[in-house]
Every structure is written in structure tokens, then in C-alpha cells.
Backbone as numpy.savetxt, mean C-alpha at the origin, in Angstrom:
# Nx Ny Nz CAx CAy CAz Cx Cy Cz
-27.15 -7.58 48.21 -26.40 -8.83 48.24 -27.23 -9.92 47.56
-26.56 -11.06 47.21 -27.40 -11.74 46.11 -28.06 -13.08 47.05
-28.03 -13.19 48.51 -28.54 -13.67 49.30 -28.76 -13.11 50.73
-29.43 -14.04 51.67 -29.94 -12.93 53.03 -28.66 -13.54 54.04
-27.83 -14.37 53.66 -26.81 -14.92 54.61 -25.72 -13.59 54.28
-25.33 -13.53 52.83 -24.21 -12.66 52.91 -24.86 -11.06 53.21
-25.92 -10.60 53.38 -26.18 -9.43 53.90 -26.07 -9.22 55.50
-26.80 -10.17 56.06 -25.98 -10.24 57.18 -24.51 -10.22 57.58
-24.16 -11.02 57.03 -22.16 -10.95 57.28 -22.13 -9.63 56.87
-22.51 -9.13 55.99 -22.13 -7.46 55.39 -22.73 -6.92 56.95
-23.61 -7.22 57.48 -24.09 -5.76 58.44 -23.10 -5.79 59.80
-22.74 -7.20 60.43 -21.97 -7.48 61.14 -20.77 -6.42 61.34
-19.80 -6.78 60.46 -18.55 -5.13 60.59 -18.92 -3.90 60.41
-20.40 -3.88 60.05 -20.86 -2.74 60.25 -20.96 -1.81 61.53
-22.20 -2.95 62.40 -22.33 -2.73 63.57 -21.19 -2.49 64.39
-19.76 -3.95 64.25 -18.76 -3.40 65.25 -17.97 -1.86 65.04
-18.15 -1.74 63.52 -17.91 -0.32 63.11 -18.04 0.73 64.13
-19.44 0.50 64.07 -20.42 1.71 65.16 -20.06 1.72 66.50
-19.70 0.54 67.39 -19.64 0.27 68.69 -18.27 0.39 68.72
-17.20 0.77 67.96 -16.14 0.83 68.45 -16.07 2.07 68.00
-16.87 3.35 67.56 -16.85 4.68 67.62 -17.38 5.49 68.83
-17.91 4.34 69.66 -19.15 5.02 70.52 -17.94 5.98 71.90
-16.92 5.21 72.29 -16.06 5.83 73.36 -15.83 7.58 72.35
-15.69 7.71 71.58 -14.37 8.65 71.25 -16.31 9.54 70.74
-17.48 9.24 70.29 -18.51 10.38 70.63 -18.95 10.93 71.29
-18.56 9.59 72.86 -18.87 10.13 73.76 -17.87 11.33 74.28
-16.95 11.02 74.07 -15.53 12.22 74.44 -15.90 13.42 74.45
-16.27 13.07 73.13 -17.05 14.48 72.06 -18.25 15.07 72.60
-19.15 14.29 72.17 -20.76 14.67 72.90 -21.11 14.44 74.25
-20.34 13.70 74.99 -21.22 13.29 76.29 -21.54 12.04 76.57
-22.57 11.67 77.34 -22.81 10.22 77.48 -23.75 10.27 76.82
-23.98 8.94 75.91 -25.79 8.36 75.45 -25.41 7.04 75.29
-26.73 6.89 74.92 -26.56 4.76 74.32 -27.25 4.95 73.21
-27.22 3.36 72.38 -27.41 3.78 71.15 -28.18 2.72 70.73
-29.14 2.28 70.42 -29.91 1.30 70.29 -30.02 0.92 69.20
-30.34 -0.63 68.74 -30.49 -1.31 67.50 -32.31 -1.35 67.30
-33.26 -0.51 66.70 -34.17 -0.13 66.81 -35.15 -1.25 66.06
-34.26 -1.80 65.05 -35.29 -2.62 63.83 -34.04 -3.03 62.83
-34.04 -4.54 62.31 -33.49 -4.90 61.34 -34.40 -5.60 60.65
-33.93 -5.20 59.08 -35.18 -5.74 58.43 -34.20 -6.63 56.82
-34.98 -7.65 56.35 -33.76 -7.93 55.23 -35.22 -7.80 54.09
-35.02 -7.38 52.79 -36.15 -7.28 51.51 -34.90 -7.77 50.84
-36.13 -8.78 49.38 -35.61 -9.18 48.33 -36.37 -7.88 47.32
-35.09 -7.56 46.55 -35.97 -6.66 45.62 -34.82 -7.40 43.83
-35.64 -7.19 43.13 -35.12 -7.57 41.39 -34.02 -6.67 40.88
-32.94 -6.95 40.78 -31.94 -5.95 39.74 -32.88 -6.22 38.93
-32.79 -4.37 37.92 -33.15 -4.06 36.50 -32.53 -4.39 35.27
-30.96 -4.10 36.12 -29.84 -4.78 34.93 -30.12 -6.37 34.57
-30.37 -6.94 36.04 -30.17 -8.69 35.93 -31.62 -8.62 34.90
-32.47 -8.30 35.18 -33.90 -8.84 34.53 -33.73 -8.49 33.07
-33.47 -7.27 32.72 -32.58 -6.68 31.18 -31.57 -7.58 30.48
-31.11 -8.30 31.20 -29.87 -9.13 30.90 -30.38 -10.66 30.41
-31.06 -11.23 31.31 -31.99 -12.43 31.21 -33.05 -12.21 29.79
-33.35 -10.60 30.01 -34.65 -11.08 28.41 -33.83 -10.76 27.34
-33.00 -9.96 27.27 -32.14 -10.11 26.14 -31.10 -11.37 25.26
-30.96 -12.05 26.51 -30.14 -13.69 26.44 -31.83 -14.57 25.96
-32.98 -14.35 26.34 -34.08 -15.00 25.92 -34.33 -14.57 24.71
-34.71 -13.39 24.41 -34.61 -12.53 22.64 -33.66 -13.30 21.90
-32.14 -13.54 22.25 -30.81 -13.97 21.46 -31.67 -15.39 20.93
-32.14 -16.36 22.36 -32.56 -17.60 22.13 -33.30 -17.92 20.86
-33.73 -17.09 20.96 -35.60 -17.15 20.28 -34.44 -16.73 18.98
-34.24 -16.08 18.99 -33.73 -15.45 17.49 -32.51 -17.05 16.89
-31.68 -17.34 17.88 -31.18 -18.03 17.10 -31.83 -19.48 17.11
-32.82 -19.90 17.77 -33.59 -21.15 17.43 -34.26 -20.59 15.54
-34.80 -19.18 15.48 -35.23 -18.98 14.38 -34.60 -19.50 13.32
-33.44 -18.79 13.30 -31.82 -18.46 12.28 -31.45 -20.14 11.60
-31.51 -21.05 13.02 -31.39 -22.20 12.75 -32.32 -23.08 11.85
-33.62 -22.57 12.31 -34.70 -23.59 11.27 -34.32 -22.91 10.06
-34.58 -21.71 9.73 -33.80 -21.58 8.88 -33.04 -21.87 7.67
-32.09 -22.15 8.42 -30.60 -22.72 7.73 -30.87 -23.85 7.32
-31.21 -25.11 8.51 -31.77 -25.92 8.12 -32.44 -26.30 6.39
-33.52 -25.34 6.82 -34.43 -25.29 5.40 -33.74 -25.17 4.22
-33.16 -24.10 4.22 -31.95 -23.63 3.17 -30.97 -24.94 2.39
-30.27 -25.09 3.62 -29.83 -26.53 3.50 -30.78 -27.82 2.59
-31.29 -27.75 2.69 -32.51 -28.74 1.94 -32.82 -28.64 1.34
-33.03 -27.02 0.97 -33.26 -26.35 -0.52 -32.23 -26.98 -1.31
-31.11 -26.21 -1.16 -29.92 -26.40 -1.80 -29.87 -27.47 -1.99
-30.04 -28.36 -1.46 -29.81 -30.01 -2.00 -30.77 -30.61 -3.02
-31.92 -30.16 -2.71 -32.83 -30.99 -3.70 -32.81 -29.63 -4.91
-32.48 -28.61 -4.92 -32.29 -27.70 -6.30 -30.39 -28.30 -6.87
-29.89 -29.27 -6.50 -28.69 -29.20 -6.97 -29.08 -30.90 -7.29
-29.55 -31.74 -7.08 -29.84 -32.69 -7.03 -31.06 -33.17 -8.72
-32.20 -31.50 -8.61 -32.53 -31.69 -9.75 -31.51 -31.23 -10.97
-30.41 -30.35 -10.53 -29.89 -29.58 -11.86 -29.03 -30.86 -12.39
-28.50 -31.75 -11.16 -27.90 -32.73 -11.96 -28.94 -33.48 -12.87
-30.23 -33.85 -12.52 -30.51 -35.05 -13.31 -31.04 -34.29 -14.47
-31.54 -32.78 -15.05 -32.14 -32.34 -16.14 -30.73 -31.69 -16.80
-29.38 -31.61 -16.46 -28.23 -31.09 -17.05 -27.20 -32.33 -17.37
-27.73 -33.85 -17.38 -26.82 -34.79 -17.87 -26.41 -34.77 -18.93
-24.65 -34.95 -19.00 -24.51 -34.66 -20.77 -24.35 -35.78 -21.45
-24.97 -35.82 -22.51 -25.04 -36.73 -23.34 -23.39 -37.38 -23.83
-23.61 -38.73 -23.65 -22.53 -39.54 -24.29 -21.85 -39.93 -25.36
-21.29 -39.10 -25.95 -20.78 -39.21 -27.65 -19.63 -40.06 -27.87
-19.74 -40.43 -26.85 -18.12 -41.41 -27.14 -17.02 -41.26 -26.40
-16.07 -42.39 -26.48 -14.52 -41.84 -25.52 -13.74 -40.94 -26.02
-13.18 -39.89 -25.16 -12.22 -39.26 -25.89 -10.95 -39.19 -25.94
-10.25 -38.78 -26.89 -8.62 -39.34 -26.87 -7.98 -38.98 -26.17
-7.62 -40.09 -25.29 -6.22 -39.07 -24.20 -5.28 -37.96 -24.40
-5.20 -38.66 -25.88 -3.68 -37.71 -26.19 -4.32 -36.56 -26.06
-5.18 -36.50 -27.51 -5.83 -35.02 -27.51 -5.94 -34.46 -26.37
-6.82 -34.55 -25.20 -6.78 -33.86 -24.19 -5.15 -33.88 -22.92
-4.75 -34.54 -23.61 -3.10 -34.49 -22.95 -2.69 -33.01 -23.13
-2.48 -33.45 -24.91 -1.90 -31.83 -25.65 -2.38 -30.85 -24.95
-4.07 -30.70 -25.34 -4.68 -29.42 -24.65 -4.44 -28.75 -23.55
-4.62 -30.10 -22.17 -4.31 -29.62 -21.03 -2.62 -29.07 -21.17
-1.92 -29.24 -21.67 -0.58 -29.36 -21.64 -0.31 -27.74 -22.27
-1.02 -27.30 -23.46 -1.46 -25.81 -23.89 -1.62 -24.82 -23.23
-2.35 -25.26 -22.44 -3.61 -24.66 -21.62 -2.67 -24.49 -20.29
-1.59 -25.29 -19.76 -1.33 -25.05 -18.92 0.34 -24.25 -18.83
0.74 -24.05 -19.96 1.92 -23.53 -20.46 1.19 -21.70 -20.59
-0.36 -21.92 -21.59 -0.48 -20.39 -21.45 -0.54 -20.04 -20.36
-1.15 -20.69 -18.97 -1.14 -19.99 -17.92 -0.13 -19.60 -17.25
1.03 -20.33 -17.47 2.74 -20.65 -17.00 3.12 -19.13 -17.65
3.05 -18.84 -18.44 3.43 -17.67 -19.35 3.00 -16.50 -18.76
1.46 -16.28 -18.84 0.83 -15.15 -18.27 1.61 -14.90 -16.84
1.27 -15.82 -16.22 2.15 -15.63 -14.85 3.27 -15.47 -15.09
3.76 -15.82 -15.61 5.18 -14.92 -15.94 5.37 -13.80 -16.05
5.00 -13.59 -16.97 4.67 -12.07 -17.61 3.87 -11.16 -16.10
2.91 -11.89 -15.62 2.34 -10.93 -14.55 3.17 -10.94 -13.55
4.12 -11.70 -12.92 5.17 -11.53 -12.00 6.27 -10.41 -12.21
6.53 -10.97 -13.71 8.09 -9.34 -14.52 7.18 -8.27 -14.06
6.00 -8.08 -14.62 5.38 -6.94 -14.73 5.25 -5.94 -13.22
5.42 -6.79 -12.40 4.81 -6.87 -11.16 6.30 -6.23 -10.40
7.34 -6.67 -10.51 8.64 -6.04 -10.00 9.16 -5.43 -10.98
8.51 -5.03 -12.24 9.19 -3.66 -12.79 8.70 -2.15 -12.43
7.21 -2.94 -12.16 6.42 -1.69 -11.35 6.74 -1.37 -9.98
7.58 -2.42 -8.88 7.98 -2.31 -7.91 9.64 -1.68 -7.85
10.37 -1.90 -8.92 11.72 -1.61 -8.76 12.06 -0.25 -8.80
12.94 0.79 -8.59 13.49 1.52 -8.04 13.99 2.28 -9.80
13.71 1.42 -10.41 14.10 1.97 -11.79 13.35 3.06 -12.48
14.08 3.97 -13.44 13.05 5.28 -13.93 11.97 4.32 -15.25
10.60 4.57 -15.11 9.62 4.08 -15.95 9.04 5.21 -16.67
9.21 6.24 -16.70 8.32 7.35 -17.28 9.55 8.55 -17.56
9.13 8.89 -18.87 9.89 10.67 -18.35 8.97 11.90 -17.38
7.45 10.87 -17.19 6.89 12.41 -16.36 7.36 11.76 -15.16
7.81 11.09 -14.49 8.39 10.52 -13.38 9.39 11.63 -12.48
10.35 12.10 -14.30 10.95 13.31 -14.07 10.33 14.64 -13.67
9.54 15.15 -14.87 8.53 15.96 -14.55 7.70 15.99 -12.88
7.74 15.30 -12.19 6.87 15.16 -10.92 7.85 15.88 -9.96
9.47 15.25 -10.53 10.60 15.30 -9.58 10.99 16.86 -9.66
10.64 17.37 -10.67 10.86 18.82 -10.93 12.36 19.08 -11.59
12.52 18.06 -12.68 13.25 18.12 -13.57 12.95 18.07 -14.76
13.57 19.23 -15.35 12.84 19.64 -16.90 13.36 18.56 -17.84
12.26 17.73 -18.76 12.87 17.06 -20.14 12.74 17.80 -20.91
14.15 17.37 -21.66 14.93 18.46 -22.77 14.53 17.47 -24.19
14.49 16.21 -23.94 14.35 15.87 -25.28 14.15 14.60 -24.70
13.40 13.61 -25.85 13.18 12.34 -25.71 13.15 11.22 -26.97
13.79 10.44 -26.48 14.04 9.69 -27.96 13.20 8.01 -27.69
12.49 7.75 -28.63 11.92 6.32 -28.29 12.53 5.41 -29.47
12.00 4.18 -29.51 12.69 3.18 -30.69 12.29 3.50 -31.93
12.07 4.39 -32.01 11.65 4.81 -33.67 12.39 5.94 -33.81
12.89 6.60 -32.69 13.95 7.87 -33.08 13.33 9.04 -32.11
14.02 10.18 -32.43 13.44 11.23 -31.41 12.17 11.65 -31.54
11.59 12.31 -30.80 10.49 12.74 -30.79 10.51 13.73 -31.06
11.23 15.10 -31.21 11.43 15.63 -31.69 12.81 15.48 -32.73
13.04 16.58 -33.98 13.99 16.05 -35.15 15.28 17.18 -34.11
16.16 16.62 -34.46 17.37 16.79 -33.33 17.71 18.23 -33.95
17.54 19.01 -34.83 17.98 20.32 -35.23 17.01 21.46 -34.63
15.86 21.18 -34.47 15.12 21.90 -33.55 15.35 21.48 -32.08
15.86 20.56 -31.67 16.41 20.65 -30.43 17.50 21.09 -30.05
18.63 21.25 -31.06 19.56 21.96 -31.35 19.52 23.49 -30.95
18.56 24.17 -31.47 17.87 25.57 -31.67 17.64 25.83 -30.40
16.53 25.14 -29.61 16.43 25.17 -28.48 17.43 25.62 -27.30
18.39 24.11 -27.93 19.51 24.22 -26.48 20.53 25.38 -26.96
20.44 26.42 -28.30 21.44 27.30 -28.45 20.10 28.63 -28.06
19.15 28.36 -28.03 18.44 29.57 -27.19 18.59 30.10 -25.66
18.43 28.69 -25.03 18.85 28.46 -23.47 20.34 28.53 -23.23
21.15 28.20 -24.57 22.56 28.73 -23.77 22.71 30.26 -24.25
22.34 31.30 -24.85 22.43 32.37 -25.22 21.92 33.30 -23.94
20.73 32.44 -23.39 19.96 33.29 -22.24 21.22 33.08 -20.78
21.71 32.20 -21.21 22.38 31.64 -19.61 24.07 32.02 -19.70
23.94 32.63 -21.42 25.26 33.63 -22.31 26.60 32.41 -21.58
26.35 31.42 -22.41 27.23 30.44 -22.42 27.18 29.98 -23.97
28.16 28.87 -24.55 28.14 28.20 -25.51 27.78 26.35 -25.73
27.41 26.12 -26.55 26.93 24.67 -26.52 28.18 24.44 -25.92
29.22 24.40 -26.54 30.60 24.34 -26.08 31.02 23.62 -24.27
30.10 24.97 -24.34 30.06 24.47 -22.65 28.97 23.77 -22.12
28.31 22.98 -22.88 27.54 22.31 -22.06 28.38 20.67 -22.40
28.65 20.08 -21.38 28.34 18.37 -21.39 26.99 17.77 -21.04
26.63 16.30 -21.99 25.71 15.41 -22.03 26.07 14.01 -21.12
25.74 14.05 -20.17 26.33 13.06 -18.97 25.16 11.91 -18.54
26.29 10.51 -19.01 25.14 9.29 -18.98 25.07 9.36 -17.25
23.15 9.09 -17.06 23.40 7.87 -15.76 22.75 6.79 -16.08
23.87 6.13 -15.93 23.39 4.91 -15.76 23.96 3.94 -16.90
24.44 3.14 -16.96 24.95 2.21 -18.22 24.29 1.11 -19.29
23.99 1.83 -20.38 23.86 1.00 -21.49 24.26 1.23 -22.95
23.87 0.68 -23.96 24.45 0.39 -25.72 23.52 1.93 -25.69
22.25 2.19 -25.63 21.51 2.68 -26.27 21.81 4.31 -25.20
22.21 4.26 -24.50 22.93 5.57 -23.46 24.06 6.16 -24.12
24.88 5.31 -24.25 26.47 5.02 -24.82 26.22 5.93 -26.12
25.44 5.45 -26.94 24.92 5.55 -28.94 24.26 6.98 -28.36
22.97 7.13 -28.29 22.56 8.56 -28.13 23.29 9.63 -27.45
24.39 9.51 -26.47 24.94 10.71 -26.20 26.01 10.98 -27.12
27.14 9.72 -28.03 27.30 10.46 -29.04 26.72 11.10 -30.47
25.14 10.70 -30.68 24.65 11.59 -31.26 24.18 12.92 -31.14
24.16 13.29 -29.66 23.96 14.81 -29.35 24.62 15.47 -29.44
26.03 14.80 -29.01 27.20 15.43 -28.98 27.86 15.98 -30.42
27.42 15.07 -31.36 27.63 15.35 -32.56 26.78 16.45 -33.02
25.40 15.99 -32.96 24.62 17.03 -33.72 24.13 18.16 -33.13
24.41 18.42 -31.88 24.43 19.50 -31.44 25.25 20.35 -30.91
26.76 19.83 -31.34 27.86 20.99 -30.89 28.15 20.31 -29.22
27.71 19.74 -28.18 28.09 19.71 -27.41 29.07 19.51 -26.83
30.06 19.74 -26.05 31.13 19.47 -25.07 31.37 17.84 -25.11
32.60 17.11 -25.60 32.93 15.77 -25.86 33.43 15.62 -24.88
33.64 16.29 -23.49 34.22 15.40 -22.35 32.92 14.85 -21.54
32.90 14.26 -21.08 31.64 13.53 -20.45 32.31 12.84 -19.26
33.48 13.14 -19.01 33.66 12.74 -17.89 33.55 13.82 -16.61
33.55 13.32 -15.06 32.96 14.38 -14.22 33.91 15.55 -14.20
35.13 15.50 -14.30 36.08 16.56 -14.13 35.72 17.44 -15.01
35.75 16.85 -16.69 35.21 17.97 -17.69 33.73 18.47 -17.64
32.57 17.63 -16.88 31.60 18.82 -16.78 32.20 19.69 -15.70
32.62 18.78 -14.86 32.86 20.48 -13.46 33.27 21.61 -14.58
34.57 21.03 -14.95 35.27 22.47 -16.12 33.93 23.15 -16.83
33.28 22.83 -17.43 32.33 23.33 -18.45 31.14 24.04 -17.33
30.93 23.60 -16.30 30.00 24.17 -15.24 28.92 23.93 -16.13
27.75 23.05 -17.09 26.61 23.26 -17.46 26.76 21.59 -18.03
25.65 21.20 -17.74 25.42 19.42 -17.95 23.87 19.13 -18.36
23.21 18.30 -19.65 22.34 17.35 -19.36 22.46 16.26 -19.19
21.45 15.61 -18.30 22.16 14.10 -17.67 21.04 13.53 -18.83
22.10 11.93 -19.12 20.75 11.36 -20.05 20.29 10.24 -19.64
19.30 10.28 -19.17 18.80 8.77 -18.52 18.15 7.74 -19.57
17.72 6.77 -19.51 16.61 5.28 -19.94 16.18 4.89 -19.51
14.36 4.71 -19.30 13.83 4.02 -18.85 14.00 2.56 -18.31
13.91 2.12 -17.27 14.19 0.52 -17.21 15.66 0.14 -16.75
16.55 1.46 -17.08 18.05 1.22 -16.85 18.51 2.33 -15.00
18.05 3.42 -15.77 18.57 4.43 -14.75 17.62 4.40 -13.36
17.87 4.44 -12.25 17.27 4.33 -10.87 16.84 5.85 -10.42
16.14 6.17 -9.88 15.84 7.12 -9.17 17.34 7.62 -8.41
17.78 6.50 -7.80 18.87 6.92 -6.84 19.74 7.23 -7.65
20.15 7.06 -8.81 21.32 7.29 -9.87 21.19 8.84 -10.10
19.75 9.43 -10.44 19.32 10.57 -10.78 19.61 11.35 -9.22
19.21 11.34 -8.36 18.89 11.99 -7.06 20.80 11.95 -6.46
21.37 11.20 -6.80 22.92 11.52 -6.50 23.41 12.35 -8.04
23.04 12.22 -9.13 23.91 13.00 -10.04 23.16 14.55 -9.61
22.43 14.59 -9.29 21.56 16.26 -8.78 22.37 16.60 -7.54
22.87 15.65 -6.09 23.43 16.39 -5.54 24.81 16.48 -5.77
25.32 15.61 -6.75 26.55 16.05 -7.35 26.85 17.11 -7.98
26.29 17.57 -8.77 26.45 18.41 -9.28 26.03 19.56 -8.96
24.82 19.99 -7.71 24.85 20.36 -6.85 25.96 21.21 -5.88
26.25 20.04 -5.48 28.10 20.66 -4.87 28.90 21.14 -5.47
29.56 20.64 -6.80 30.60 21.38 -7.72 30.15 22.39 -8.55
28.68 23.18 -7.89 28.19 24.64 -8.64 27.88 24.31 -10.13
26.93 22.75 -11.22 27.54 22.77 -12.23 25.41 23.50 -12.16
25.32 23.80 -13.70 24.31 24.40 -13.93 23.53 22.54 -14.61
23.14 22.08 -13.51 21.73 21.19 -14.48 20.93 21.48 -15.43
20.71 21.54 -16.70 19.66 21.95 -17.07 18.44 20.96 -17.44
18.71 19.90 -17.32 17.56 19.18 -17.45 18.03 17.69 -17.99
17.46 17.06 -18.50 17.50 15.67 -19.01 17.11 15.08 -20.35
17.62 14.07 -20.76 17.07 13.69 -22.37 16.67 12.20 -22.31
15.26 11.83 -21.82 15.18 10.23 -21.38 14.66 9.50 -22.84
15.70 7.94 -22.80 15.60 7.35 -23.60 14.38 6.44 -23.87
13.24 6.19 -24.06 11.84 5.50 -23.98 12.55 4.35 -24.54
């Protein structure tokens, strides 16, 4: 106890403890008496408390250190910033023209207006839901069949031709039967599927009824235009009506 008053009060319900067991031992054992032989009270040191106290004294000592310290530091810093001003004064060449530095700042603060611009677009095209890559496809585990960028195909469209009459020979179908099916709407979607269609014999219905009829489809996507979700519903569409996917032709 952390004094000799409350150890006493502690021994008190002790004792009546004992004296109100004594009928029901005797029951048991017999008669005796029971005597209070010696009470004694010792101060002795918690290890924890004394552990506790030099460690809060260690903290002391350490942060009286920490402080001079800082202090010092503090003082440093002032008189090393105090000399850099007076040996780094810049020399006085004259007033300068408002305007001029009007314009500039006015430059200067349009290129930054811009960049941020540009870094914000950049910033939700990389966030949007839209297809950015043809290996995007490739990841999805859809084969590209062909790819066309602003300079034209990447491959010359008669060897892709060759191609898609190899894969329909193996799958013993005819270009005939394949349709070229936009997802997604644009000029440059619109324009390249009737050039496939042209130069490679393909199936001119492009609407969903005539691929079901034809049972064999490439879908043609564009970067920037077509969504993931556009792609991932024309797969389980076609999916359901048994059509043969064979892959894709993304527009760069």
C-alpha cells in the first residue's frame, strides 16, 4: 500500500474475515482460539516506481540537452543568414520597367496555366474508362488483328487480307462470312470499317442481326473513343448469340 494508514484499513476486513470463519472450523475441527501473535508494518521501494522516476530523470536530462541545442542552432541560423544577406547584396542598375515585367509575369503565368492544363487532361485520360493501348487488349486476352495509326496501317491491308483468308480457311468459312463491327462511335471508326470491308471481301452488314446471320465478327475499336465496358459487353454479346469473335482491329 502506498501508505501505513491504508494498510491498516486493508488488514481490518481481513481480520473480521478470519473471526467470522472461526464458528464453522470449529464445527469442523473442534474447539481452539486463535491469537493475533505480531503485527508489523515495513516500508520497502517499488522497482517499477524507482525504474520509472530514473527514466522520467534520463528524458529530463536529455531534453534540457536537445534544447540548448536548438537554441544554438537557432543562432547559428541567424547570424549565417544575416551574413549571406550582407555579402549577397545585389547591385543597383537601375529601375525596371513595369510593363516589361508585367508582360513577363503575365507569360510566365499563362505557361504555367497551360501546363496545368495539359497535366489535369492528361491526368483523367489516364483515369477514364476509355481503351488507351491495343496491348490493353492483349492483357484482356483478345487477339489484335490489325492496327491502323494516323499515317495508315501498320501493316499494308493485302497481307492482312491473306491473313484473315488463312484463318477463315482453317475455321472453313468465307470472308463472306465474317462482319467488321464498330464499338463505339466515330468519323475515323465509321471510314476504316468501310475500308476493310472493301479491301478485304468482308460481310457489308454490320448490323447485329447480320453478324448473328454470318456467326463470325471483328469488333473495331479506337483508342480514346471505345471503353472497356463497350468491349466487355460486345464479348458477352456475342458470346450468347454463339457468334465466333475473332479478334479486333484498334484504331491508334
Amino acid at each position: 500500500m502506498p501508505d501505513e494508514e491504508s494498510a491498516k484499513k486493508l488488514l481490518e476486513p481481513m481480520k473480521k474475515a478470519i473471526d467470522s470463519r472461526l464458528e464453522a472450523i470449529t464445527i469442523a475441527q473442534g474447539k481452539y482460539n486463535i491469537y493475533l501473535l505480531e503485527e508489523n508494518v515495513a516500508h520497502t521501494a517499488s522497482a517499477d516506481v524507482l525504474a520509472r522516476q530514473q527514466g522520467n530523470l534520463n528524458n529530463l536530462r536529455s531534453y534540457i540537452g536537445t534544447s540548448s541545442d536548438s537554441d544554438m542552432n537557432v543562432v547559428n541560423v541567424r547570424n549565417a543568414k544575416t551574413s549571406y544577406i550582407e555579402d549577397n547584396k545585389p547591385e543597383i542598375k537601375g529601375t525596371k520597367n513595369p510593363k516589361k515585367e508585367f508582360v513577363k509575369g503575365g507569360i510566365f503565368g499563362a505557361a504555367v496555366g497551360l501546363a496545368l492544363c495539359f497535366a489535369i487532361a492528361f491526368m483523367f485520360y489516364l483515369m477514364s474508362d476509355r481503351l488507351k493501348s491495343y496491348e490493353d487488349l492483349l492483357f484482356a486476352g483478345l487477339p489484335v488483328m490489325g492496327r491502323k495509326g494516323k499515317k495508315g496501317y501498320v501493316k499494308e491491308l493485302e497481307a492482312m487480307k491473306d491473313e484473315y483468308e488463312a484463318i477463315a480457311a482453317i475455321k472453313g468459312v468465307s470472308l463472306k462470312d465474317v462482319a467488321v463491327y464498330p464499338v463505339g462511335a466515330s468519323s475515323r471508326i465509321t471510314q476504316t470499317g468501310q475500308e476493310l470491308t472493301k479491301a478485304c471481301g468482308f460481310s457489308d452488314d454490320t448490323t447485329l442481326k447480320g453478324v448473328g446471320t454470318k456467326g463470325n465478327v471483328i469488333i473495331l475499336t479506337q483508342n480514346g473513343v471505345t471503353t472497356y465496358g463497350q468491349i466487355e459487353e460486345a464479348r458477352k454479346l456475342f458470346e450468347n448469340l454463339k457468334v465466333d469473335l475473332w479478334g479486333s482491329i484498334v484504331i491508334e
